[in-house]
C-alpha positions as CSV (number, residue, x, y, z in Angstrom):
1,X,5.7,-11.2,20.7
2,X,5.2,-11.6,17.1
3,X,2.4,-12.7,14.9
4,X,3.3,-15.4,12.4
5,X,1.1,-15.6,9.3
6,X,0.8,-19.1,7.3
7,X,3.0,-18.5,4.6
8,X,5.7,-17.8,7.2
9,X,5.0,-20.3,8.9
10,X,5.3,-22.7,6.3
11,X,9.0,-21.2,4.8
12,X,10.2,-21.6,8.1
13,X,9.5,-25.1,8.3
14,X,10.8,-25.9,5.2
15,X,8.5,-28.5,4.5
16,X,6.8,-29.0,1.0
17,X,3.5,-27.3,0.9
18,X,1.6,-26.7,-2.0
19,X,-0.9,-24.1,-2.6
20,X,-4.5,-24.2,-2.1
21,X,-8.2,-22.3,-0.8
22,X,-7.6,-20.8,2.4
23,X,-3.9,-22.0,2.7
24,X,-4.9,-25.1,4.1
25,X,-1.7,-27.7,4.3
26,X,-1.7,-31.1,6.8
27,X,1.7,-32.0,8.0
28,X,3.3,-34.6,9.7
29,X,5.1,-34.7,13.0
30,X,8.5,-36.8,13.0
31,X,11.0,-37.9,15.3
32,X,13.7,-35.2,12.9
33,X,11.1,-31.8,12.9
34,X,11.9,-29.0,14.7
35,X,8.9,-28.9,16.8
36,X,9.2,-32.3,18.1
37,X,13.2,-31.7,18.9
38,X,12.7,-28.0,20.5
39,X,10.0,-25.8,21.9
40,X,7.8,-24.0,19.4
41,X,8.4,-20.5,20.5
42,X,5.3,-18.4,22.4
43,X,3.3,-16.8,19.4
44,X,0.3,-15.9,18.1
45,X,-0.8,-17.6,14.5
46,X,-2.8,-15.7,12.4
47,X,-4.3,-18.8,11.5
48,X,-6.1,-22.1,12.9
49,X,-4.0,-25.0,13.7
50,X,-5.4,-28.5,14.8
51,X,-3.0,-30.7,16.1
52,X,-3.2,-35.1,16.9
53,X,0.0,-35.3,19.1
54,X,2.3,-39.2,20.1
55,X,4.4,-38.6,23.2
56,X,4.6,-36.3,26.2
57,X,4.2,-32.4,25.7
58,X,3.3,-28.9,28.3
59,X,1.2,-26.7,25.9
60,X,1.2,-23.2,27.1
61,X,-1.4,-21.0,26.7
62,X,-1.5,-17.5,28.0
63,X,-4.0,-18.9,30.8
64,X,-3.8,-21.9,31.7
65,X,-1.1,-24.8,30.7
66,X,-1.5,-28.5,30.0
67,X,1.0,-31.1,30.4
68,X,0.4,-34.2,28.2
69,X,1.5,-37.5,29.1
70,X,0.7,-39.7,26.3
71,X,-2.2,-38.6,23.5
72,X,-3.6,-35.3,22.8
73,X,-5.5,-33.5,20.5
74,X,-5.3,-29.6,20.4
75,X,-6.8,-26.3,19.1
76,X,-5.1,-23.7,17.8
77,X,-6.7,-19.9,16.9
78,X,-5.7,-17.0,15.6
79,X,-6.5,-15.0,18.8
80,X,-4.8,-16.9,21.2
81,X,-0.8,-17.0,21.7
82,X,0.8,-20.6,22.9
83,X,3.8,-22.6,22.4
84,X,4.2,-26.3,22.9
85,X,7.2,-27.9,24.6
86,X,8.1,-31.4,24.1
87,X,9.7,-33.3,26.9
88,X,11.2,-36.5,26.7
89,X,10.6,-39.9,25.2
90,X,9.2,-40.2,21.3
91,X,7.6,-37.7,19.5
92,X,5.2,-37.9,16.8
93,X,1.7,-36.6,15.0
94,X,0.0,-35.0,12.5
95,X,-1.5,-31.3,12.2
96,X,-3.7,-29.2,9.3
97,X,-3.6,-25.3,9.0
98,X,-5.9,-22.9,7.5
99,X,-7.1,-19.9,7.7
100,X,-10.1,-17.9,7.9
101,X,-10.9,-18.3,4.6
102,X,-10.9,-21.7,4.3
103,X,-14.6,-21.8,5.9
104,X,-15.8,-18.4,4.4
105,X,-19.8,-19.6,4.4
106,X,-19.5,-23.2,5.1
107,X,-20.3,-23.5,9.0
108,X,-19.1,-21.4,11.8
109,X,-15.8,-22.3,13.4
110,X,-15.8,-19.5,16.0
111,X,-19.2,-21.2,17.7
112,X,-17.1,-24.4,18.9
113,X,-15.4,-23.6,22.2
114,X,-12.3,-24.9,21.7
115,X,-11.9,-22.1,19.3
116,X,-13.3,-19.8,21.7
117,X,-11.5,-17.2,23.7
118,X,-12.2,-19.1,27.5
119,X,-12.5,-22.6,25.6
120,X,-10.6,-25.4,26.6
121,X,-8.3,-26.0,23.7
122,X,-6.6,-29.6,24.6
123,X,-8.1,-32.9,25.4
124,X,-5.8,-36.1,26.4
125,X,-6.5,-38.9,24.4
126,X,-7.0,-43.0,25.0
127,X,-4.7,-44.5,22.4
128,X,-8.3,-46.2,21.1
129,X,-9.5,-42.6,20.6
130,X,-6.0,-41.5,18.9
131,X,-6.2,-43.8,16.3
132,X,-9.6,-42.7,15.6
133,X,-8.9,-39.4,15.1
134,X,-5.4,-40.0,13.3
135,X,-7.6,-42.4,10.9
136,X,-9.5,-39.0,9.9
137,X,-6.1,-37.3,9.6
138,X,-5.4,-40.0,6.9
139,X,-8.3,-39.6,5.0
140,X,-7.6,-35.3,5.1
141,X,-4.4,-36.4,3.7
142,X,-5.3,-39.2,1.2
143,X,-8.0,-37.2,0.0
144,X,-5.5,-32.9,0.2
145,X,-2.8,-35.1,-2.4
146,X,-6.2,-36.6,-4.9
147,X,-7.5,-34.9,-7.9
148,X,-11.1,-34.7,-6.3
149,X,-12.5,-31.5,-7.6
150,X,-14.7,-31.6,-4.3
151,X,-12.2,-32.5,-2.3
152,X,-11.7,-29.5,0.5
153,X,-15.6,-29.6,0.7
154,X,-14.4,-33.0,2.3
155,X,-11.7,-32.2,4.1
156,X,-13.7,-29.6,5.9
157,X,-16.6,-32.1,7.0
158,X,-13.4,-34.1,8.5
159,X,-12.3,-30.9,10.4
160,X,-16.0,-30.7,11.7
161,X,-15.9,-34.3,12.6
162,X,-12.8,-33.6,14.4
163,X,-14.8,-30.5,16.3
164,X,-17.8,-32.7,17.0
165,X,-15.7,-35.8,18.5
166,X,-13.8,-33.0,20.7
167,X,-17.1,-31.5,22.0
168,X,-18.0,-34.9,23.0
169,X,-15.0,-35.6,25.0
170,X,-14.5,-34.9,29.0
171,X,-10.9,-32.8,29.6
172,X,-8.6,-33.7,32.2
173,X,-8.7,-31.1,34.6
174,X,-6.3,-32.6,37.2
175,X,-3.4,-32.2,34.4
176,X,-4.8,-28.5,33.5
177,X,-2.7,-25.3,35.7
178,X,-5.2,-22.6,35.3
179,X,-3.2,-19.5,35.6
180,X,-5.4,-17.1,37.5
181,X,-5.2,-14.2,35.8
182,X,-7.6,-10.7,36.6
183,X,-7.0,-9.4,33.1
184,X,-8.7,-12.9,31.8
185,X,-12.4,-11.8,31.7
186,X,-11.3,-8.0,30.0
187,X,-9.4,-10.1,26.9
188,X,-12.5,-12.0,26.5
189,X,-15.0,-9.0,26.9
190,X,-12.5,-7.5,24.4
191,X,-12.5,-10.1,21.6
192,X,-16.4,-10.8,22.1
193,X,-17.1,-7.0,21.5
194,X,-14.5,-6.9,18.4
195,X,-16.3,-9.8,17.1
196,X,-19.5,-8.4,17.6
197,X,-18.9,-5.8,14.9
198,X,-19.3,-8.7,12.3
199,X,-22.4,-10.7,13.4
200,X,-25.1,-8.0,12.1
201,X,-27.1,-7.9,8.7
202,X,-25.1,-7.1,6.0
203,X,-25.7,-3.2,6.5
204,X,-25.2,-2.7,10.3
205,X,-27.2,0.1,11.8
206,X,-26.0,1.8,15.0
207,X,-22.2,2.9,15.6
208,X,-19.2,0.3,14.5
209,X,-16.0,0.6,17.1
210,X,-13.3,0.9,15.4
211,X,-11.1,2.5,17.7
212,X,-8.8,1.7,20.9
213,X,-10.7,4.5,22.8
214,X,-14.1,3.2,21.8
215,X,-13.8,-0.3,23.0
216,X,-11.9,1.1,26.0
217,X,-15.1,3.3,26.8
218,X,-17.3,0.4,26.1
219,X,-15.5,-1.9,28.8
220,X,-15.2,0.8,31.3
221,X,-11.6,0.7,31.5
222,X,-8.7,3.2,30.9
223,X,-7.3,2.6,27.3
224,X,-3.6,2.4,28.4
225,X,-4.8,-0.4,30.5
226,X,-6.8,-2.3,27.9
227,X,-3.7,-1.6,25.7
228,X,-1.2,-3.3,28.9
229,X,-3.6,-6.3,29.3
230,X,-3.5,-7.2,25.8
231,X,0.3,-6.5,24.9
232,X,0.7,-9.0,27.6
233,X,-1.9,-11.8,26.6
234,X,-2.2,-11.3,23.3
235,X,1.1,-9.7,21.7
236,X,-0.3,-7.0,20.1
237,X,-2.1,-3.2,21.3
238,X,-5.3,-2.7,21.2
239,X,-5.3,-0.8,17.5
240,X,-3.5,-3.6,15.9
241,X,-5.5,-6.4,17.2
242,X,-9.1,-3.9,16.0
243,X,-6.8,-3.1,12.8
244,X,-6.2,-7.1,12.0
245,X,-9.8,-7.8,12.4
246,X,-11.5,-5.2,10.3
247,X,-8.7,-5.6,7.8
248,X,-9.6,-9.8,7.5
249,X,-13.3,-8.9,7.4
250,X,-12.5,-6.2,4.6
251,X,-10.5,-8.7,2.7
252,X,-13.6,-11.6,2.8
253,X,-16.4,-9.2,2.0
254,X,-14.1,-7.8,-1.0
255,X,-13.5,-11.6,-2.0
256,X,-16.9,-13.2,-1.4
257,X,-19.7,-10.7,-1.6
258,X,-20.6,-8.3,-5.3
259,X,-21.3,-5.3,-2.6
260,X,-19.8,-2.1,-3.8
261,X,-16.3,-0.8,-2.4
262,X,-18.3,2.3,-1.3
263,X,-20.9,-0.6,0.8
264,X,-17.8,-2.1,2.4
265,X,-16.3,1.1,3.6
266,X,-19.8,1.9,5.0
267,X,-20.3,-1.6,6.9
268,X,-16.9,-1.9,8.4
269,X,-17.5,2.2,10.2
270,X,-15.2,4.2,7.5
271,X,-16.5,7.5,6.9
272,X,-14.7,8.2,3.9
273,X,-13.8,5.6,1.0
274,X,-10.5,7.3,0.8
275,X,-9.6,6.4,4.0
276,X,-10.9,2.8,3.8
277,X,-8.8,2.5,0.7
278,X,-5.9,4.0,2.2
279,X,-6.1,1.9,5.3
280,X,-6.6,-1.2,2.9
281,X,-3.4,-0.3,1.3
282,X,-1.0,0.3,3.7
283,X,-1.4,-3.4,4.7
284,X,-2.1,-5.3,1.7
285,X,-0.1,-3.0,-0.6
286,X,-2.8,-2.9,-3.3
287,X,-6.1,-0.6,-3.6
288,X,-9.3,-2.6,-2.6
289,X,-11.0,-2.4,-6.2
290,X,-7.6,-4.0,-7.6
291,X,-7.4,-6.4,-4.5
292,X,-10.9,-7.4,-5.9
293,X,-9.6,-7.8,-9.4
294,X,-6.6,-10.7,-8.7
């Protein structure tokens, strides 16, 4: 199982996107896309996807699967795989994709459940309800092709509206298949301990996990079998899920914060700058200082 990244994403679609903060882009659905003529194949997005969805649809998610019948609205994250599958009749809808970045110190996605590891992620919709929230899309949109100099400070009060009016809303759990799943509450305790590494102060104290065998340890659990349970939920071992985290953080403290090069290796448990800037280069393909510098 692959990870797709935005820019990917978008090629493949061969849609027009332009470019903007924290690639965000809002798409329409249509009868002649791809995703509402085939499956969307099971991946994992580095990247947050929100979806308003016309017609009937399974959404697959490595626990549980909903089948829509009419209206939904859905979360996307970049820790969970899924793939959506529409069955027959009409198809139609709007989405908006970002990434982290997008909402670097304006709010906190990752405390709304449905971006949340055990979250429920899909919520049918009256058709009263659907043309609220496709209203909002409209006003993303109107406002994503405007000149507004303030206008993704906007758009990203509509994306918390859309959060808020989801929070509110009461799922369906007779159309929800919960698959029952052992290896459930160790992916969670996984992801909630990577993501702990990133809620201290600005200097942590105490030791940063930054390797397969220390989260293993931490969890209690061999570290082949941590690595098994996560190829299979999530697509990726347990080093290139810790490796894709640290190296996002790296980029957004680079980015959005003056701290020294030297500070950052410290904060994100490198012993060495050499080997924080090595590590920063093998995936980005630039040093951090020029990284910084573009």
């Amino acid at each position: 199982m692959q990870s797709i990244n935005i820019n990917d994403f978008l090629d493949k679609s061969e849609i027009r996107h332009k470019s903007s903060p924290g690639n965000f882009n809002i798409l329409r659905i249509t009868e002649k896309d791809p995703c509402a003529l085939q499956p969307i194949p099971y991946n994992r997005r580095s990247f947050y996807k929100i979806n308003l969805l016309k017609g009937s649809y399974n959404i697959h998610f490595a626990e549980e699967t909903y089948e829509i019948k009419k209206n939904a609205i859905f979360f996307a994250n970049p820790l969970n795989p899924y793939n959506w599958i529409p069955n027959d009749g009409e198809h139609s809808g709007v989405y908006c994709i970002f990434d982290a970045d997008f909402f670097h110190n304006f709010g906190s996605l990752g405390s709304y459940s449905v971006f949340q590891q055990d979250g429920l992620k899909v919520f049918e919709l009256e058709e009263e309800q659907f043309f609220r929230l496709d209203n909002i899309f409209n006003e993303m949109e109107d406002t994503y092709d405007s000149h507004n100099e303030h206008k993704y400070d906007f758009i990203r009060s509509k994306i918390y509206e859309l959060l808020h009016f989801a929070s509110k809303l009461s799922p369906q759990k007779s159309n929800v298949d919960r698959h029952n799943k052992t290896s459930t509450r160790i992916v969670k305790a996984f992801l909630d301990l990577l993501e702990q590494q990133f809620n201290k102060a600005i200097i942590p104290s105490g030791h940063i996990l930054n390797r397969a065998s220390d989260f293993a340890e931490a969890l209690s659990v061999h570290p082949n079998y941590l690595n098994r349970i996560l190829k299979v939920n999530m697509g990726s071992s347990t080093k290139q899920l810790i490796q894709e985290r640290f190296l996002q953080e790296a980029r957004l403290l680079l980015k959005y914060t003056d701290l020294d090069i030297s500070e950052i290796c410290h904060i994100l448990g490198f012993r060495e700058l050499t080997h924080f800037s090595g590590f920063f280069k093998k995936f980005e393909g630039i040093s951090p200082s020029l990284y910084r510098k573009v």
